[in-house]
C-alpha positions in Angstrom: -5.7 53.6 61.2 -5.0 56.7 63.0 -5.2 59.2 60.2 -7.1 62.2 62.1 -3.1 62.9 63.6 -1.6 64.4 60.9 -4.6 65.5 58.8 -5.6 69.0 57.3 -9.1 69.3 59.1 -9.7 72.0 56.8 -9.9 69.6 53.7 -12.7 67.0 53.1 -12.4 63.5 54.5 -11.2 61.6 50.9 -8.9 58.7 51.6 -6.9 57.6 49.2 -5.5 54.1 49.7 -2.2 52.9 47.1 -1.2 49.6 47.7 2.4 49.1 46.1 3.8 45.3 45.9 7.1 45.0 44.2 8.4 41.4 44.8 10.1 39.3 41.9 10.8 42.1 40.0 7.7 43.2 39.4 5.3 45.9 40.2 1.9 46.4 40.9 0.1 49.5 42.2 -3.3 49.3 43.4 -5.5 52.7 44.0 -8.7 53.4 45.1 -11.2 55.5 47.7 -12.4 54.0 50.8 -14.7 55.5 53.2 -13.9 55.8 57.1 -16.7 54.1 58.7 -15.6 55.3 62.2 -18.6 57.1 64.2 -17.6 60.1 65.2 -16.8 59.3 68.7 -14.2 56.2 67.3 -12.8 59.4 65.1 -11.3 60.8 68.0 -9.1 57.7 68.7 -9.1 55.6 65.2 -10.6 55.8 62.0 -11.8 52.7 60.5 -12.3 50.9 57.2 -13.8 48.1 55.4 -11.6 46.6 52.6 -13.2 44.2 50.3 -11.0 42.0 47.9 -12.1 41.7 45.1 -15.0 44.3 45.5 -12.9 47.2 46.4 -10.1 46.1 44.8 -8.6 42.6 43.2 -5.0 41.8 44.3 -2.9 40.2 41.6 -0.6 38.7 44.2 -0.4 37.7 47.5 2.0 38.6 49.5 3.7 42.0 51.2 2.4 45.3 49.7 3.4 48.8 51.0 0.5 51.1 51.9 0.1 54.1 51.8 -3.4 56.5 52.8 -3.4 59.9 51.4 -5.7 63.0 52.5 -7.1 64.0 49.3 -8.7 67.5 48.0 -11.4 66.0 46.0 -12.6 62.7 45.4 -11.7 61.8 42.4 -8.5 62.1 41.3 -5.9 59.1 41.7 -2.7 61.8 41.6 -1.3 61.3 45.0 0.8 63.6 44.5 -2.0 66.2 45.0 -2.8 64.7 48.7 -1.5 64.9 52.1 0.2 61.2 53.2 -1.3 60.7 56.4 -0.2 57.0 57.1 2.1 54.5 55.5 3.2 50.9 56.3 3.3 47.0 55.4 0.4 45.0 54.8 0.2 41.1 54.2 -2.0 40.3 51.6 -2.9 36.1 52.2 -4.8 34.4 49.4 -8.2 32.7 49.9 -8.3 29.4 52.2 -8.7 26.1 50.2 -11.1 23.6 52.3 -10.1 20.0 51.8 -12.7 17.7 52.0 -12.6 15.7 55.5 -11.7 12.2 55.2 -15.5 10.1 56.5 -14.7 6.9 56.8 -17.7 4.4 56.0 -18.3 2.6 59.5 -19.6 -0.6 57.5 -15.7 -1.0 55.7 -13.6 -3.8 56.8 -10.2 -2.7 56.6 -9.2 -6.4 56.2 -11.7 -8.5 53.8 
Protein backbone atom coordinates (compact mmCIF):
# COMPACT_ATOMS: atom_id res chain seq x y z
CA UNK A 1 0.00 0.00 0.00
CA UNK A 2 1.18 3.46 -0.47
CA UNK A 3 -1.03 5.25 2.00
CA UNK A 4 1.63 7.92 3.35
CA UNK A 5 0.67 9.93 -0.27
CA UNK A 6 -2.42 11.25 0.51
CA UNK A 7 -2.49 11.14 4.35
CA UNK A 8 -3.11 13.89 7.07
CA UNK A 9 0.39 13.53 8.88
CA UNK A 10 -1.21 15.58 11.43
CA UNK A 11 -3.70 12.66 12.50
CA UNK A 12 -2.63 9.36 14.14
CA UNK A 13 -1.65 6.35 11.99
CA UNK A 14 -5.32 4.24 12.38
CA UNK A 15 -6.02 2.30 9.34
CA UNK A 16 -9.21 1.30 8.69
CA UNK A 17 -9.53 -1.45 6.19
CA UNK A 18 -13.60 -2.14 4.57
CA UNK A 19 -13.73 -4.92 2.45
CA UNK A 20 -17.05 -4.71 0.25
CA UNK A 21 -18.05 -7.92 -1.87
CA UNK A 22 -21.29 -7.65 -3.74
CA UNK A 23 -21.55 -10.56 -6.14
CA UNK A 24 -24.90 -12.57 -6.63
CA UNK A 25 -26.90 -10.10 -5.29
CA UNK A 26 -25.66 -10.02 -2.17
CA UNK A 27 -23.64 -7.97 0.16
CA UNK A 28 -21.09 -8.32 2.63
CA UNK A 29 -18.96 -5.63 4.35
CA UNK A 30 -16.12 -6.51 6.26
CA UNK A 31 -14.36 -3.80 8.77
CA UNK A 32 -11.61 -3.80 10.87
CA UNK A 33 -8.03 -2.07 12.12
CA UNK A 34 -4.82 -3.29 10.93
CA UNK A 35 -1.46 -2.09 11.94
CA UNK A 36 1.30 -0.83 9.27
CA UNK A 37 4.17 -2.93 10.09
CA UNK A 38 6.46 -0.94 7.73
CA UNK A 39 9.77 0.33 9.62
CA UNK A 40 10.07 3.62 9.31
CA UNK A 41 12.51 3.72 6.47
CA UNK A 42 9.92 1.18 4.21
CA UNK A 43 7.25 4.21 5.34
CA UNK A 44 8.88 6.53 3.04
CA UNK A 45 8.16 4.27 -0.06
CA UNK A 46 5.25 1.67 1.15
CA UNK A 47 3.45 0.89 4.08
CA UNK A 48 2.86 -2.64 4.91
CA UNK A 49 0.37 -5.05 6.39
CA UNK A 50 -0.26 -8.40 7.68
CA UNK A 51 -3.79 -9.74 6.89
CA UNK A 52 -4.88 -12.84 8.60
CA UNK A 53 -8.03 -14.75 7.50
CA UNK A 54 -9.82 -15.88 9.74
CA UNK A 55 -7.80 -14.14 12.62
CA UNK A 56 -8.16 -10.59 11.48
CA UNK A 57 -11.14 -11.19 9.73
CA UNK A 58 -13.34 -14.36 8.30
CA UNK A 59 -14.42 -13.96 4.64
CA UNK A 60 -17.81 -15.32 3.96
CA UNK A 61 -16.99 -15.72 0.29
CA UNK A 62 -14.42 -16.02 -1.92
CA UNK A 63 -14.15 -14.11 -4.63
CA UNK A 64 -13.68 -10.14 -5.77
CA UNK A 65 -14.11 -7.59 -2.90
CA UNK A 66 -13.58 -3.86 -3.25
CA UNK A 67 -11.18 -2.29 -0.62
CA UNK A 68 -11.05 0.41 0.66
CA UNK A 69 -8.18 1.89 3.59
CA UNK A 70 -9.34 4.91 5.49
CA UNK A 71 -7.04 7.38 7.75
CA UNK A 72 -8.92 7.35 10.88
CA UNK A 73 -9.08 10.01 13.91
CA UNK A 74 -9.23 7.49 16.61
CA UNK A 75 -9.03 3.91 16.77
CA UNK A 76 -12.07 2.81 17.47
CA UNK A 77 -14.74 3.80 15.64
CA UNK A 78 -15.90 1.72 12.42
CA UNK A 79 -17.78 5.09 10.78
CA UNK A 80 -15.75 5.68 7.78
CA UNK A 81 -17.40 8.28 7.12
CA UNK A 82 -15.39 10.10 9.89
CA UNK A 83 -11.84 9.15 8.02
CA UNK A 84 -9.75 10.19 5.30
CA UNK A 85 -9.82 7.43 2.12
CA UNK A 86 -6.38 7.12 1.43
CA UNK A 87 -6.45 4.00 -0.96
CA UNK A 88 -9.10 1.95 -2.77
CA UNK A 89 -9.00 -0.94 -5.17
CA UNK A 90 -9.85 -4.75 -6.05
CA UNK A 91 -8.79 -7.60 -4.17
CA UNK A 92 -9.18 -11.39 -4.96
CA UNK A 93 -10.13 -13.24 -2.07
CA UNK A 94 -9.09 -17.32 -3.05
CA UNK A 95 -10.34 -20.00 -0.63
CA UNK A 96 -8.09 -22.43 1.18
CA UNK A 97 -6.22 -25.20 -1.04
CA UNK A 98 -7.59 -28.76 -0.71
CA UNK A 99 -4.56 -31.43 -0.76
CA UNK A 100 -5.55 -34.62 -2.52
CA UNK A 101 -3.91 -37.52 -1.30
CA UNK A 102 -1.18 -38.67 -3.89
CA UNK A 103 -1.90 -41.84 -5.59
CA UNK A 104 1.25 -44.59 -3.96
CA UNK A 105 1.07 -47.32 -5.86
CA UNK A 106 2.09 -50.67 -3.85
CA UNK A 107 5.29 -51.93 -5.86
CA UNK A 108 4.34 -55.66 -4.84
CA UNK A 109 0.65 -55.32 -7.04
CA UNK A 110 0.39 -57.19 -10.14
CA UNK A 111 -1.74 -55.27 -12.32
CA UNK A 112 -2.71 -58.57 -14.10
CA UNK A 113 -3.21 -61.66 -11.54
Amino acid sequence: MTLNELKNAENPNNWLFRFVYDQGGNQYEYLFYLTDIATSEQQKRYNLFNLTDPADVDFEKVGDYHYYIYQMPNGGSINYAEGLLCEQGKALIKGTATVIPAFNPNTNSKAHG
